[in-house]
LOKE-680949 format. One record per residue (C-alpha): residue in one letter; x, y, z. Coordinates in pm, whole numbers, plus 50000, padded with zeros to 5 digits. Last residue first. Layout:
# LOKE-680949
aXYZ/...
This chain:
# LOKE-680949
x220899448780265/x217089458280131/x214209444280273/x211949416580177/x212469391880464/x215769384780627/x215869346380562/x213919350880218/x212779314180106/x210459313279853/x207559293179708/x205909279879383/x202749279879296/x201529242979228/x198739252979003/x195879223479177/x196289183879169/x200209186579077/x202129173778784/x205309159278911/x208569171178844/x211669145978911/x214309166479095/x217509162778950/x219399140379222/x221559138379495/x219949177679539/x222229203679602/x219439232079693/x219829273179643/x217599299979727/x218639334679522/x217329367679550/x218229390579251/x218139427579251/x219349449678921/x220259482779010/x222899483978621/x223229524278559/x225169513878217/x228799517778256/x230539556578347/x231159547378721/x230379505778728/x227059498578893/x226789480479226/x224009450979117/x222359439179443/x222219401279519/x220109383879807/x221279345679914/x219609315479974/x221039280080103/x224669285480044/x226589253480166/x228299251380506/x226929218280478/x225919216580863/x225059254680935/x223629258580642/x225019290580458/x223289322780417/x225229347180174/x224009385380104/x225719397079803/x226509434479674/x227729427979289/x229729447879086/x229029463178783/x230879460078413/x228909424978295/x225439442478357/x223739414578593/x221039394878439/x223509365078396/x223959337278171/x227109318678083/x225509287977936/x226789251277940/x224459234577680/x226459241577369/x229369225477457/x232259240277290/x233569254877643/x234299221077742/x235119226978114/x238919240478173/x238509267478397/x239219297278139/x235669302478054/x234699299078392/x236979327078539/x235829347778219/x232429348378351/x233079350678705/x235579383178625/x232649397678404/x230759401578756/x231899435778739/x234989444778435/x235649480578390/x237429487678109/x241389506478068/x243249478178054/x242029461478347/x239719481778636/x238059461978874/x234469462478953/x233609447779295/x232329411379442/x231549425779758/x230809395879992/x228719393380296/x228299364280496/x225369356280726/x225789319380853/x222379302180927/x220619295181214/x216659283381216/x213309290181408/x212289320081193/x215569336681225/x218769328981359/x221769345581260/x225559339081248/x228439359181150/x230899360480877/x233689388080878/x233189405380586/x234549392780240/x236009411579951/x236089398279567/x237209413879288/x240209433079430/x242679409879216/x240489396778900/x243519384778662/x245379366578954/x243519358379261/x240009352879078/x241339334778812/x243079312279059/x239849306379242/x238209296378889/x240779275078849/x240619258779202/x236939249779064/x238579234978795/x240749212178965/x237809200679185/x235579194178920/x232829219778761/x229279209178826/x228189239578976/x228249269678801/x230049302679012/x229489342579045/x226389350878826/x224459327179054/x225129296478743/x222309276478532/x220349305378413/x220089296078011/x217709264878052/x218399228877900/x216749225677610/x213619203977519/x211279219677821/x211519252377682/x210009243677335/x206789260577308/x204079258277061/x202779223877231/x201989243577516/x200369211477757/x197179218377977/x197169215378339/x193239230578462/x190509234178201/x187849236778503/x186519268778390/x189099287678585/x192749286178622/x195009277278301/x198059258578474/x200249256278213/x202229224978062/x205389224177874/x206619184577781/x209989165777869/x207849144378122/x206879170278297/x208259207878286/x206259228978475/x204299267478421/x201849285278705/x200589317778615/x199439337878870/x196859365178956/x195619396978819/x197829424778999/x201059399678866/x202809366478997/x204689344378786/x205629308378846/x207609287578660/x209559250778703/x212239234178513/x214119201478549/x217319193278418/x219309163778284/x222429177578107/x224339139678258/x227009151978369/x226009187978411/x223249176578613/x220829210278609/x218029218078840/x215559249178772/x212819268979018/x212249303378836/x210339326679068/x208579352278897/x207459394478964/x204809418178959/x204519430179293/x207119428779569/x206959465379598/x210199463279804/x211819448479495/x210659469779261/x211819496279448/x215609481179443/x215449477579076/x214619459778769/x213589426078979/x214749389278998/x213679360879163/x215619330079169/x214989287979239/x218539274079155/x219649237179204/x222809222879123/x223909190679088/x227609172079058/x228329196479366/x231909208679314/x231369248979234/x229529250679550/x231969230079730/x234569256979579/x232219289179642/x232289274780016/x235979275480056/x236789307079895/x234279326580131/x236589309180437/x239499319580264/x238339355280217/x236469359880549/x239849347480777/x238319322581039/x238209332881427/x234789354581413/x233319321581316/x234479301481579/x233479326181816/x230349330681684/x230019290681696/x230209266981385/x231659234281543/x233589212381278/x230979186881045/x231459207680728/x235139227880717/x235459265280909/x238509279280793/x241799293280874/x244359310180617/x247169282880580/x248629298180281/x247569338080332/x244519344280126/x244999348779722/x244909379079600/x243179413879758/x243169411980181/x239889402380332/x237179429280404/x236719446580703/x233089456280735/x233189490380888/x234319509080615/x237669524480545/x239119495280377/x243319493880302/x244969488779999/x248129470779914/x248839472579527/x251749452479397/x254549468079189/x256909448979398/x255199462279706/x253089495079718/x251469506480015/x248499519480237/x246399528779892/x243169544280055/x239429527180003/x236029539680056/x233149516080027/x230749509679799/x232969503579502/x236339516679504/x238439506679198/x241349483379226/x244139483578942/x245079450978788/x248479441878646/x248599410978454/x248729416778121/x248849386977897/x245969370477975/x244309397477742/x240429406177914/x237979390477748/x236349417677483/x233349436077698/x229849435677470/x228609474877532/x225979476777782/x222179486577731/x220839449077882/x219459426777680/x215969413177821/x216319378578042/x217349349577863/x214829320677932/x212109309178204/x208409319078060/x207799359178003/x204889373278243/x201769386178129/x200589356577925/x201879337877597/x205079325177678/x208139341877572/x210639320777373/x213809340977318/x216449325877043/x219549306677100/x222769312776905/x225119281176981/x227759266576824/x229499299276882/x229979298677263/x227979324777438/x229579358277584/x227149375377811/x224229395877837/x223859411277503/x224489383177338/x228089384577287/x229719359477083/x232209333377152/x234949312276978/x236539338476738/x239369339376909/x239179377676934/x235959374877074/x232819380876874/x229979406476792/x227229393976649/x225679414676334/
C-alpha cells in the first residue's frame, strides 16, 4: 500500500514523492543491464514534507567539523573548521559579488566572488534553460566506481514546454555492450553479431513516456525565472545549512579550463528527521510548476535523508555546469546511502533529434578529473 503526503497529492515510491496521477511501473530490458527508468528502491523510510509552518532549522555536521560561534535572534551562526570555507547559512549578503556570462573569469576574479551567491547564480540559469540535457552514470558505491566495470550511461533531453525528449542507452559489462536509442518514438537495440544489427523492441514502451531522471537531484531545468528564485528561497528558508560552497577555482585539463566548484549540499535536521537532497525535492514541489502533471518527475538515486558531496565544472563562457561528480554523504542513523553519480550536462536550443547510426553508437563520457574519487 502507497504511502502518501498529508495532502494527499503525492506518494512515495521508494525514491521520491510522485504526484498521484501517476504510478509508473519498471520496464527492464531484456539483457544484463536494466534500460533507462527508476533506479532500484532504496531501504529508506518515505520522509513526510517537512510542515511550512515551522521554521527553525538546526544544522548537522556533515563532512566537516562545525562549532556554533553565535546565536542571533534565535538564529544559528556557525563557523567551518575545514579548509574549504564554505559560504554563510541563508541567503548571501544582498549585493554578494558574482561572476555573470561574458565578464572576465580569472583566478583572481574568481577568488573575489562570494561561493554561495556565485553557486546560487549558476543553479538559477541552470534551473532557466527551456532544455535540459543529462548524460549520467551511476554506481552502488565508491569501489564500484574506481572499478569502472559494469556500469551505463543514460544520455536524455527533456523540453518541458513542449515534453519532447530524446533517450539514449548504453551499458557496459565483462561481455560487451548493449547499445539502446529512441528513434522516431520507437525502441531499437543494437544486437551485435550475425549481421542482425538495429532491431526495434516492440515489447517495450520507454520511448512513449518521457523518462523518470530529468533533474541532477539538486535542480530541473525548465522552471521560469520566478520559480527558480523559489527554489532559492526554499533553500534559504526551510533548508538553512543545506547548501555550502568553496571558494571556486579554475582548472585546465586535457586542453580546456573549466571552473572547479565544490558544494556540500548537507543533511539538515527539521522536526526531528533528517532531510539530504530531500530539500531539492521539496524546493521544487513548492516552486510553483504544475505539480499535477504527470510528466514532471522527482527522481533521484540518492537516499532522500543524505547529503550530497558535488564536484561542479562550469564553462568558462556560459558559466553553465558542463559535468559534475556526486557522492552520497549518508545521514547518521538513515540508510548507509555511498551512491556515486557523474553527471555531463548540455543546454541544447533544441532536443536532440536521434539518428540511427551505421554501427552500436556507444555512447561517451566526459570526466574532467578522470575516474578518481573527490
Amino acid at each position: 500500500m502507497p504511502t502518501y503526503s498529508d495532502d494527499g497529492q503525492w506518494w512515495w515510491d521508494g525514491r521520491a514523492w510522485q504526484p498521484v496521477t501517476q504510478q509508473p511501473q519498471q520496464h527492464p530490458m531484456p539483457q544484463q543491464q536494466p534500460y533507462p527508468g527508476p533506479p532500484p528502491a532504496f531501504h529508506q523510510q518515505a520522509p513526510q514534507p517537512p510542515r511550512r509552518k515551522s521554521r527553525t532549522l538546526m544544522i548537522v555536521a556533515g563532512a566537516v567539523a562545525l562549532v556554533l560561534v553565535a546565536s542571533v535572534g534565535g538564529a544559528l551562526v556557525w563557523k567551518n573548521l575545514s579548509g574549504d570555507e564554505p559560504a554563510a547559512t541563508g541567503a548571501p549578503p544582498a549585493g554578494a559579488k558574482i561572476i555573470e556570462p561574458g565578464q572576465p573569469v580569472t583566478a583572481q576574479t574568481l577568488s573575489e566572488v562570494h561561493p554561495q551567491a556565485f553557486v546560487e547564480s549558476f543553479l538559477k540559469r541552470q534551473m532557466v534553460a527551456p532544455i535540459g540535457q543529462l548524460k549520467t552514470i551511476r554506481f552502488e558505491n565508491p569501489e564500484k566506481f574506481l572499478e569502472k566495470k559494469d556500469y551505463s550511461i543514460t544520455d536524455y533531453a527533456v523540453d518541458h514546454r513542449t515534453n519532447k525528449f530524446s533517450l539514449e542507452y548504453t551499458g557496459f559489462s565483462g561481455t560487451g555492450t548493449t547499445d539502446r536509442k529512441c528513434i522516431d518514438g520507437k525502441s531499437m537495440m543494437y544486437i551485435d553479431g550475425e549481421g542482425l544489427g538495429w532491431q526495434e523492441d516492440k515489447g517495450d514502451d520507454d520511448c512513449t513516456r518521457q523518462p523518470f531522471f530529468t533533474v541532477d537531484g539538486i535542480v530541473s531545468s525548465g522552471l521560469t525565472a520566478e520559480q527558480a528564485d523559489r527554489v532559492l528561497a526554499y533553500f534559504h528558508q526551510e533548508g538553512d545549512g543545506y547548501l555550502n560552497a568553496a571558494q571556486p577555482t579554475l582548472l585546465t585539463t586535457g586542453g580546456r579550463t573549466y571552473i572547479r566548484q565544490v558544494v556540500d549540499f548537507k543533511t539538515i535536521i527539521r522536526d526531528d528527521q533528517p532531510y539530504g537532497t530531500a530539500v531539492s525535492q521539496f524546493a521544487f514541489r513548492d516552486c510553483g510548476h504544475n505539480r499535477d502533471s504527470a510528466r514532471w518527475f522527482w527522481a533521484t538515486p540518492f537516499n532522500l535523508a543524505a547529503g550530497l558531496h558535488m564536484v561542479y565544472y562550469l564553462d568558462t563562457k556560459t558559466l553553465l555546469p558542463v559535468a559534475a561528480y556526486q557522492a552520497s554523504v549518508p545521514a547518521a542513523g538513515s540508510y548507509p546511502d555511498k551512491t556515486v553519480q557523474l553527471v555531463n550536462y548540455a543546454f541544447p536550443a533544441a532536443v536532440p533529434q536521434v539518428k540511427q547510426p551505421k554501427g552500436p553508437g556507444t555512447l561517451t563520457f566526459n570526466l574532467p578529473e578522470g575516474w578518481k574519487t573527490r
